[in-house]
Backbone as ProteinMPNN parsed JSONL, in Angstrom:
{"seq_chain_A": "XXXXXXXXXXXXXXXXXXXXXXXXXXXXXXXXXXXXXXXXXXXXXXXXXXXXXXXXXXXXXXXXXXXXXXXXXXXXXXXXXXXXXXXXXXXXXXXXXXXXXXXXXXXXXXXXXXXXXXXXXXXXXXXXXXXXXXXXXXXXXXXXXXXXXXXXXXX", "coords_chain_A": {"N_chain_A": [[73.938, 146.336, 111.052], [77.12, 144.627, 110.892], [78.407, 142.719, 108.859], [80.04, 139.428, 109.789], [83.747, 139.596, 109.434], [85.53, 138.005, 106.437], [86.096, 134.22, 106.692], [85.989, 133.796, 108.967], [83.281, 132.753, 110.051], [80.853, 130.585, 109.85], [81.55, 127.227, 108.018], [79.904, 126.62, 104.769], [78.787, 122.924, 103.591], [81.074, 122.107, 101.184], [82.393, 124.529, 100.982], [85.166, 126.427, 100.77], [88.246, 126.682, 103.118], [89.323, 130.456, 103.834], [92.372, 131.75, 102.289], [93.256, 134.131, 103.456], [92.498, 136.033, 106.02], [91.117, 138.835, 106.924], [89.885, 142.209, 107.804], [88.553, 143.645, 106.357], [86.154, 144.023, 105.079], [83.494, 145.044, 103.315], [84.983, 146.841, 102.215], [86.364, 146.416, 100.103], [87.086, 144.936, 96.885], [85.783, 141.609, 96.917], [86.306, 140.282, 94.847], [87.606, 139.739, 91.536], [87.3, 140.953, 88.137], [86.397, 138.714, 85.002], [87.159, 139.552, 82.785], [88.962, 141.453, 83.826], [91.23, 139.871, 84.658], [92.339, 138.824, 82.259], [93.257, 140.602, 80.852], [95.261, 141.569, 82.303], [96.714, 139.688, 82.391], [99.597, 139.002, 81.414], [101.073, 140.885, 82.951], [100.732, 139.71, 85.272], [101.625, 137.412, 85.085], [104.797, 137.679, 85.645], [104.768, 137.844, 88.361], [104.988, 135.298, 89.25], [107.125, 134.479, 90.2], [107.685, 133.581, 92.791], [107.212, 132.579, 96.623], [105.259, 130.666, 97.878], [101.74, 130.633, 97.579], [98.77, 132.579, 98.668], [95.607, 132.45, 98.086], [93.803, 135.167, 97.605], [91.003, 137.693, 97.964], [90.437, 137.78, 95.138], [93.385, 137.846, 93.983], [96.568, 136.361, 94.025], [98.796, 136.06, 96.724], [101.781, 136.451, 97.6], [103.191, 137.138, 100.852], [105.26, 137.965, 103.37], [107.085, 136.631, 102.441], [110.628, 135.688, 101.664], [112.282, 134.95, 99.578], [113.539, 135.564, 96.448], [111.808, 137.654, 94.506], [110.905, 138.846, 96.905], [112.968, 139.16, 98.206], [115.115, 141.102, 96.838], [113.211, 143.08, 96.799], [112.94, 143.775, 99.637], [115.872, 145.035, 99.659], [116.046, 146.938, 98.151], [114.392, 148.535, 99.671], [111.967, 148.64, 99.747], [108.517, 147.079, 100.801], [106.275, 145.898, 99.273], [105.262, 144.667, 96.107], [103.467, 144.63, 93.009], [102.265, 142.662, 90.497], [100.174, 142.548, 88.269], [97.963, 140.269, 88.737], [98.947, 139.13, 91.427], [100.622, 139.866, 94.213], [103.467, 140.675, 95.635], [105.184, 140.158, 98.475], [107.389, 141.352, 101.397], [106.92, 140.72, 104.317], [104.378, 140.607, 106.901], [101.68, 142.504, 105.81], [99.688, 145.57, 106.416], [96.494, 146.612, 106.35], [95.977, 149.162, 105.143], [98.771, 148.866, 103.511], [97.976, 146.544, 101.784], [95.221, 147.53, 100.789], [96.387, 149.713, 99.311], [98.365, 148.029, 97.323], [96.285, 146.333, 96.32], [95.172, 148.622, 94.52], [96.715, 149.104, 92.809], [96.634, 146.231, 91.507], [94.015, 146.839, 90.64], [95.003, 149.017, 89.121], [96.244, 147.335, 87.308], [94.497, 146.041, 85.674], [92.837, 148.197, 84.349], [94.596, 149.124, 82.756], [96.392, 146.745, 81.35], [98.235, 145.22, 79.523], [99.339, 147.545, 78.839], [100.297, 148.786, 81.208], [103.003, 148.22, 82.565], [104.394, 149.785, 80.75], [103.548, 152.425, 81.327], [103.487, 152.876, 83.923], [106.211, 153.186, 84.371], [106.53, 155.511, 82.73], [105.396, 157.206, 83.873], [106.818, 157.403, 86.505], [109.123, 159.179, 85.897], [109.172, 161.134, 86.927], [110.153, 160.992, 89.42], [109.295, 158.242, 92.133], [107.548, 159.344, 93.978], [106.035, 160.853, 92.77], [104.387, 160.026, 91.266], [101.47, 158.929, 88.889], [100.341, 156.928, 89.353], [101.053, 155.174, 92.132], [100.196, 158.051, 93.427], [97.471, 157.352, 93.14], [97.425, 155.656, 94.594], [98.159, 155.263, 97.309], [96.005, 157.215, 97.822], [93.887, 155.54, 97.896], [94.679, 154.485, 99.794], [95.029, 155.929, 102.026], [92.124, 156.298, 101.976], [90.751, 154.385, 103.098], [91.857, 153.609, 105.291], [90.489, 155.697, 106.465], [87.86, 154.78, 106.544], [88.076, 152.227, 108.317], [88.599, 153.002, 110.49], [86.721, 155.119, 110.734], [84.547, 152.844, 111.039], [85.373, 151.694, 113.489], [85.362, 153.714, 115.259], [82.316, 153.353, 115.447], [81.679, 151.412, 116.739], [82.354, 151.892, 119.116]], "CA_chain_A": [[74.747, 145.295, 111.648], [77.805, 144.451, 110.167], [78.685, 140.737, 108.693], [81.458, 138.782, 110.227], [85.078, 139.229, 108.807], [85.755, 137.097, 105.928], [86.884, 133.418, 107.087], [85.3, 133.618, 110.772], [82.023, 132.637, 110.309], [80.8, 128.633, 109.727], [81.629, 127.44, 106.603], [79.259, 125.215, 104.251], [79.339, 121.999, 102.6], [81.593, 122.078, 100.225], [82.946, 125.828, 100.852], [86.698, 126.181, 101.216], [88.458, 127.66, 103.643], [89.947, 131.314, 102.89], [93.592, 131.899, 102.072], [93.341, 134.84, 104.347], [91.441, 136.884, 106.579], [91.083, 140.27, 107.215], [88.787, 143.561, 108.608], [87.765, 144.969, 105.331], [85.031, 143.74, 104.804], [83.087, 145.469, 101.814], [85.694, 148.153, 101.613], [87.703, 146.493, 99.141], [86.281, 144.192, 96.06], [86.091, 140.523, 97.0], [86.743, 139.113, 93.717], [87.76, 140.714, 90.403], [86.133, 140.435, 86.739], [87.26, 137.745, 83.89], [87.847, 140.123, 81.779], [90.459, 141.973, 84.378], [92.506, 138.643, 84.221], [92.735, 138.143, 80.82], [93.385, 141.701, 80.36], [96.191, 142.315, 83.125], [96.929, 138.514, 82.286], [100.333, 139.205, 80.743], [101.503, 141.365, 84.053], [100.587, 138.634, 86.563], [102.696, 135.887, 84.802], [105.933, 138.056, 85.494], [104.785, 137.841, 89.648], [104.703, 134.322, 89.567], [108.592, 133.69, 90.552], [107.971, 133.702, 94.169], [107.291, 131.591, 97.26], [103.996, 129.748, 98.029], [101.144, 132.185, 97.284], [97.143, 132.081, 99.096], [94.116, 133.331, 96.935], [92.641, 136.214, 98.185], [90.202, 138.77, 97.579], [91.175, 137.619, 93.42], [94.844, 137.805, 93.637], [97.763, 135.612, 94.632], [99.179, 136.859, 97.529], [102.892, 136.16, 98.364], [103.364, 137.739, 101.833], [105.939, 137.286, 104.188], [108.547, 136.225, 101.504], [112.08, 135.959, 101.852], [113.565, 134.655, 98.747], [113.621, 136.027, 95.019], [111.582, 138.974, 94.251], [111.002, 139.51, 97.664], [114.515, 139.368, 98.769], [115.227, 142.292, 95.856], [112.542, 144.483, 97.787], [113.751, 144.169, 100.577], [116.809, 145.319, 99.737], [115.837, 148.274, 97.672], [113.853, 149.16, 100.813], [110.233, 148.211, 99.407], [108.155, 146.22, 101.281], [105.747, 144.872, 98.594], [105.164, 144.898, 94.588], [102.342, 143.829, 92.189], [102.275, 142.726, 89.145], [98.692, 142.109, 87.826], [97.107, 139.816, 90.01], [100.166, 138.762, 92.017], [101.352, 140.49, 94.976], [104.526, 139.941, 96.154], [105.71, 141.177, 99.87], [108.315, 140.708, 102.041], [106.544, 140.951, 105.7], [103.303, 140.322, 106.444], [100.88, 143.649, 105.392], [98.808, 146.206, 106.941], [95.418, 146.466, 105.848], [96.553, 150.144, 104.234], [99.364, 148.772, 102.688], [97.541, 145.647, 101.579], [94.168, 148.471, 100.056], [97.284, 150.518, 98.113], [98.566, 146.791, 96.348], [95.134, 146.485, 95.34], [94.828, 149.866, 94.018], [97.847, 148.666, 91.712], [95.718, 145.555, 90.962], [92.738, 147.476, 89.525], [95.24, 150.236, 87.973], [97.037, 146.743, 85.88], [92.928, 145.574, 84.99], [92.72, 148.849, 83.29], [96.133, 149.342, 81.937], [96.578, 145.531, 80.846], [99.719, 145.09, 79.085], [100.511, 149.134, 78.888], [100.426, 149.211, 82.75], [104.248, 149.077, 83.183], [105.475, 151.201, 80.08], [102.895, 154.016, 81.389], [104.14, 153.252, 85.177], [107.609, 153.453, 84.174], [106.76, 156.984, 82.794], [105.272, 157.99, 85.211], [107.824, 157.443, 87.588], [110.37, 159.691, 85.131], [109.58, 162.63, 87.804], [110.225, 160.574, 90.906], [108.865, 157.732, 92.128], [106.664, 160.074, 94.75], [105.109, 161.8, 92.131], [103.956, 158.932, 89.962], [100.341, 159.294, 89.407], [100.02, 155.708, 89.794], [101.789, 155.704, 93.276], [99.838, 158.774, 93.914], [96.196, 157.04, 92.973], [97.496, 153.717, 95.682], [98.19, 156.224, 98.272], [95.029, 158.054, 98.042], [92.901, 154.391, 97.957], [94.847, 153.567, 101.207], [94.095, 156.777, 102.895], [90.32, 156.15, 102.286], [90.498, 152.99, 103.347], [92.013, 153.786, 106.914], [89.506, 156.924, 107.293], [86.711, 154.188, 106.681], [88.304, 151.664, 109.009], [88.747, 154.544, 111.733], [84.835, 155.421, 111.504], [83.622, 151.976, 111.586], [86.009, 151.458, 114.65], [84.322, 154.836, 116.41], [80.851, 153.422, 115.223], [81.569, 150.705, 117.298], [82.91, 151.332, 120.507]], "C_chain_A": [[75.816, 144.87, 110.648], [78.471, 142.726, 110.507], [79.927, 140.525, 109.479], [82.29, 138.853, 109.239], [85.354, 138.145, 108.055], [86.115, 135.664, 106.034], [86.515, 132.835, 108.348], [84.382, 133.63, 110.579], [81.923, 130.918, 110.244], [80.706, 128.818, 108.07], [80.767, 126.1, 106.08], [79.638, 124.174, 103.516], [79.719, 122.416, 101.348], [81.905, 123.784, 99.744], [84.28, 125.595, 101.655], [87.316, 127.032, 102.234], [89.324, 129.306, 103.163], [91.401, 131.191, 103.132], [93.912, 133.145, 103.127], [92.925, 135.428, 104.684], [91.753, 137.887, 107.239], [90.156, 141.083, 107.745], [88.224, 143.831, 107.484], [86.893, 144.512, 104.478], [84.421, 144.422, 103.375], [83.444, 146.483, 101.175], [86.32, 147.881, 100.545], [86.649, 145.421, 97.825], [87.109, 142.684, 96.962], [86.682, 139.733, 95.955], [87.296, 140.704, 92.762], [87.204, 139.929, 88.784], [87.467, 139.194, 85.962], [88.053, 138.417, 83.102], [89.517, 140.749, 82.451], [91.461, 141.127, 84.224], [92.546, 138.316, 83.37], [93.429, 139.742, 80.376], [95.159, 141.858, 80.867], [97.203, 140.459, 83.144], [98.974, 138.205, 81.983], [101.62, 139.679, 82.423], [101.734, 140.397, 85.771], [101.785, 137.391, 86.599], [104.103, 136.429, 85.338], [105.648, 137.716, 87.546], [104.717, 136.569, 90.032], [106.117, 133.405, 90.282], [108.865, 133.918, 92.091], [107.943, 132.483, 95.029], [105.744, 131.147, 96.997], [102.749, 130.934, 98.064], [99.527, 131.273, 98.177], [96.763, 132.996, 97.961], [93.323, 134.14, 97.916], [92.719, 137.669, 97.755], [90.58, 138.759, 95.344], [92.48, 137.846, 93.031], [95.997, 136.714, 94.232], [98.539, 136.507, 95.136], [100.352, 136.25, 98.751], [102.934, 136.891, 99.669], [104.09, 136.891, 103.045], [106.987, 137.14, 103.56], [109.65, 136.492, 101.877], [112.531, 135.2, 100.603], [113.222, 135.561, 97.487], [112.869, 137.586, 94.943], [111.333, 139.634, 95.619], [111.989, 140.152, 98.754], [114.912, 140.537, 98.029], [114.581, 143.351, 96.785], [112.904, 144.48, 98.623], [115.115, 145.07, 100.495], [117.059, 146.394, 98.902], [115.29, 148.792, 98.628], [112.125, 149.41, 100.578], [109.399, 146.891, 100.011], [106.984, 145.491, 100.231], [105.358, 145.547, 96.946], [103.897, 144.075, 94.105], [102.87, 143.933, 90.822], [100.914, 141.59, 88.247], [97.822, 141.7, 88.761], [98.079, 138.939, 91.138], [100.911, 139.659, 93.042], [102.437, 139.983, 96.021], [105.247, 140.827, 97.536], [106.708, 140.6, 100.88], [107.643, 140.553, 103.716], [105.506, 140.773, 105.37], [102.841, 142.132, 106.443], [99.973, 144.167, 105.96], [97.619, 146.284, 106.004], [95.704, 147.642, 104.57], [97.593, 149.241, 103.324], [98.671, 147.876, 101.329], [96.142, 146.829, 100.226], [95.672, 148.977, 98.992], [97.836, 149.821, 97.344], [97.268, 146.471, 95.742], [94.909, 147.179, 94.579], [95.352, 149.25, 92.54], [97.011, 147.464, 90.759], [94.222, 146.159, 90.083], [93.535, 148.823, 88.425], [95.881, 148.987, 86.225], [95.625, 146.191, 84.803], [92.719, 146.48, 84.221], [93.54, 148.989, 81.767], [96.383, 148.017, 80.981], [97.946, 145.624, 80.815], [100.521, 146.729, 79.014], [100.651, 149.401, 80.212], [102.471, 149.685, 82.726], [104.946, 149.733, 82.315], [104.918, 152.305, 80.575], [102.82, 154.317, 83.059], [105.544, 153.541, 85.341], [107.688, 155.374, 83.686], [106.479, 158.228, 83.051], [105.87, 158.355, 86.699], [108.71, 158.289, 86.615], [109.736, 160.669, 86.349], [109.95, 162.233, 89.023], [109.024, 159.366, 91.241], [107.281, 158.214, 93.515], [105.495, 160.884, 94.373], [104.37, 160.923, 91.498], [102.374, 159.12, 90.356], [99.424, 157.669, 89.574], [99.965, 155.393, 91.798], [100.654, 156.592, 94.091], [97.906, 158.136, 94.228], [96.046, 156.121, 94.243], [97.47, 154.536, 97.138], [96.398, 156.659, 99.164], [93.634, 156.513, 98.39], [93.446, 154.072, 99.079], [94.188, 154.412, 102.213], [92.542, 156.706, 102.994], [89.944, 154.795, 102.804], [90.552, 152.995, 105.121], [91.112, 154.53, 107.299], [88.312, 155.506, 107.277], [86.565, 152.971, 107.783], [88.263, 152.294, 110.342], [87.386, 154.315, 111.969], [84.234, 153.878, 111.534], [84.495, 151.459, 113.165], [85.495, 152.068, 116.118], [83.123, 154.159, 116.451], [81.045, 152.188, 116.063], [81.81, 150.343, 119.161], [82.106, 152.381, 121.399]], "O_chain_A": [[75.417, 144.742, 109.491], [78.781, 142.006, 111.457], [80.719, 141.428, 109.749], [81.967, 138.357, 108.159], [85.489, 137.114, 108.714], [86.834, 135.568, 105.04], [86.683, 131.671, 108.713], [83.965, 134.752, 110.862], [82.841, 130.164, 110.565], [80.265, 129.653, 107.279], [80.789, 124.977, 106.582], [80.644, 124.249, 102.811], [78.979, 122.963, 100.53], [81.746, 124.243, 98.613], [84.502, 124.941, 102.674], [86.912, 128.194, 102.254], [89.95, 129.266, 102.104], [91.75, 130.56, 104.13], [95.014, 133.034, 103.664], [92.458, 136.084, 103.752], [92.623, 137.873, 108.11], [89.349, 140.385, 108.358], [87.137, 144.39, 107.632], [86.931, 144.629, 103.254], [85.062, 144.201, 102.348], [82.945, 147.044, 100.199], [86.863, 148.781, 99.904], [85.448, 145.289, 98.065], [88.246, 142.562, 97.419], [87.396, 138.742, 96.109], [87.367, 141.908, 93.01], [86.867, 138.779, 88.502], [88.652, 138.939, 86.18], [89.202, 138.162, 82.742], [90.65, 140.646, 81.982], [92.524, 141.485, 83.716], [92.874, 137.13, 83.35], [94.176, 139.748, 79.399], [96.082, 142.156, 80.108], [98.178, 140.232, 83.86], [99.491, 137.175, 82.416], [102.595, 139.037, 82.813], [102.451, 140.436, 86.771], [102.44, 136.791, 87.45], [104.817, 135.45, 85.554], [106.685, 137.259, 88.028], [104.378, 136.43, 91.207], [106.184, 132.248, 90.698], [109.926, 134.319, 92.571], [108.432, 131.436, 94.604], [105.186, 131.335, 95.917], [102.944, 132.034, 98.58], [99.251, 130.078, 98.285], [97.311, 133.848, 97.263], [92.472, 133.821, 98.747], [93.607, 138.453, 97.417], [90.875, 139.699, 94.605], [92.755, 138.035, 91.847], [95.72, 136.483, 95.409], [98.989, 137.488, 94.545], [100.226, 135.854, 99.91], [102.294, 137.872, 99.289], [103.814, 135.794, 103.531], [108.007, 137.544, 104.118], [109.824, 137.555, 102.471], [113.602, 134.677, 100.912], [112.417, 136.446, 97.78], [113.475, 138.576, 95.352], [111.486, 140.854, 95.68], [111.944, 141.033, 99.613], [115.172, 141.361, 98.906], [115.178, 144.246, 97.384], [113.557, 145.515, 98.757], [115.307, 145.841, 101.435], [118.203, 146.847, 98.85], [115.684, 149.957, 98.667], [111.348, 150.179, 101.145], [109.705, 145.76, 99.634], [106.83, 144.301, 100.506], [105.215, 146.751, 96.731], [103.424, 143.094, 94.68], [103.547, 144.768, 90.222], [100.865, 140.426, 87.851], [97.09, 142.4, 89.46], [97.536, 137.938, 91.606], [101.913, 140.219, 92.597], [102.314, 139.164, 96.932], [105.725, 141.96, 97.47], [106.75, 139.39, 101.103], [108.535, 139.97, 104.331], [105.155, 140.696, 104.192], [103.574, 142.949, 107.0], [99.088, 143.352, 106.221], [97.827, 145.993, 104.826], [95.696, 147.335, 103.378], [97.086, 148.881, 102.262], [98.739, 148.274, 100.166], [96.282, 146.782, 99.004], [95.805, 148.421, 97.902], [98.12, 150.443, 96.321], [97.259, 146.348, 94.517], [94.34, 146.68, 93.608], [94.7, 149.006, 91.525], [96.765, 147.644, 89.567], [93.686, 145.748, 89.054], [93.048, 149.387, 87.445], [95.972, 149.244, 85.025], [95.674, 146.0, 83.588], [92.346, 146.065, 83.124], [93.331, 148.977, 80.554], [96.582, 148.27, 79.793], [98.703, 145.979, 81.718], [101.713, 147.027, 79.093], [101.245, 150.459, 80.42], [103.045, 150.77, 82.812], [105.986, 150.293, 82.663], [105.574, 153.334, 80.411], [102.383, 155.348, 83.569], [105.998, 154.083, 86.349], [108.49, 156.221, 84.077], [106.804, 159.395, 82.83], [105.571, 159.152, 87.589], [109.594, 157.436, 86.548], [110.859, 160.985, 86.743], [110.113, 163.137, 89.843], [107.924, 159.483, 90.7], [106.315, 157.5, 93.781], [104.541, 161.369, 94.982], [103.35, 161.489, 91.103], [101.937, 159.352, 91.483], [98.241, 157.452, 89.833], [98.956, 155.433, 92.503], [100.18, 156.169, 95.145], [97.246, 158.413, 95.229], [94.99, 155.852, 94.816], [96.617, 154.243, 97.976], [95.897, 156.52, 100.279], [92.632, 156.692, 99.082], [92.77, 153.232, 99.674], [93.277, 154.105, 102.982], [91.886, 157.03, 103.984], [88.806, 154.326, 102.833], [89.723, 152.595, 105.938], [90.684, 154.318, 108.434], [87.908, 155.324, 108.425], [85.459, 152.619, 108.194], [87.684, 151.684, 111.241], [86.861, 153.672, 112.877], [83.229, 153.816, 112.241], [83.826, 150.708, 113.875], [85.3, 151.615, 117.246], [82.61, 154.243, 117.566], [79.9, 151.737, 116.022], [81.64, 149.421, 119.959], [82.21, 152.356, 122.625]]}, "name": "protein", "num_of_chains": 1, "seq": "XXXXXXXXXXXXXXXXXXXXXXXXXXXXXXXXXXXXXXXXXXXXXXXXXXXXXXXXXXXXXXXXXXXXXXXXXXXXXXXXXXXXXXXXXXXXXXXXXXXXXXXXXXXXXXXXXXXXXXXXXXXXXXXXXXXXXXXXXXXXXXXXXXXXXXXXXXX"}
């Protein structure tokens, strides 16, 4: 049997409501470690020049945006960016897109502070090839195949 969707269930004394609710249930991490934010701590502060942010799943999560960094993406033709624990988007986000900004979030927890000199040169072959890019990709695709079969397993 599978739990209720984050947010839609009854909530107890003195539990808050969530910042936002979603399908993906135990596909994705709910939280993230101490250490990841102290680590990737450095990367997050640079995502902080946006609009009004919710907390979820352990990140601040601009979405929707229209002014400053998300006005930029837009207009490079990117619909959303991370930087540590900070995701910044111009529209609201598909669950895929939303799994492949996470990805980014656990690649800056490893990376810390070398995340964007060693995403920067990894983009020197194209930003299609990047094996960053390529890792967010591959975490979205498994994310939809797992959304897919619990979708079949249900109907």
């Amino acid at each position: 049997m599978a739990s209720p969707p984050v947010g839609r269930g009854r909530r107890g004394r003195g539990a808050r409501a969530p910042g936002r609710v979603d399908d993906l249930g135990d596909l994705l991490p709910a939280a993230r470690s101490l250490w990841g934010y102290v680590w990737a701590g450095p990367n997050s502060l640079v995502g902080l020049a946006g609009a009004r942010p919710v907390r979820w799943r352990g990140v601040l999560l601009f979405e929707d945006a229209n002014s400053g960094l998300a006005r930029f993406l837009r207009w490079r033709g990117f619909a959303a960016i991370t930087l540590g624990h900070v995701i910044v988007a111009n529209r609201p986000l598909s669950d895929g897109l939303l799994a492949h900004e996470l990805e980014h979030v656990a690649q800056a927890e490893r990376w810390g502070p070398l995340y964007y000199p060693a995403y920067l040169l990894g983009s020197v072959r194209g930003y299609r090839r990047n094996p960053f890019e390529r890792a967010a990709r591959r975490a979205a695709t498994v994310l939809q195949i797992s959304l897919e079969e619990r979708a079949r397993g249900r109907s």
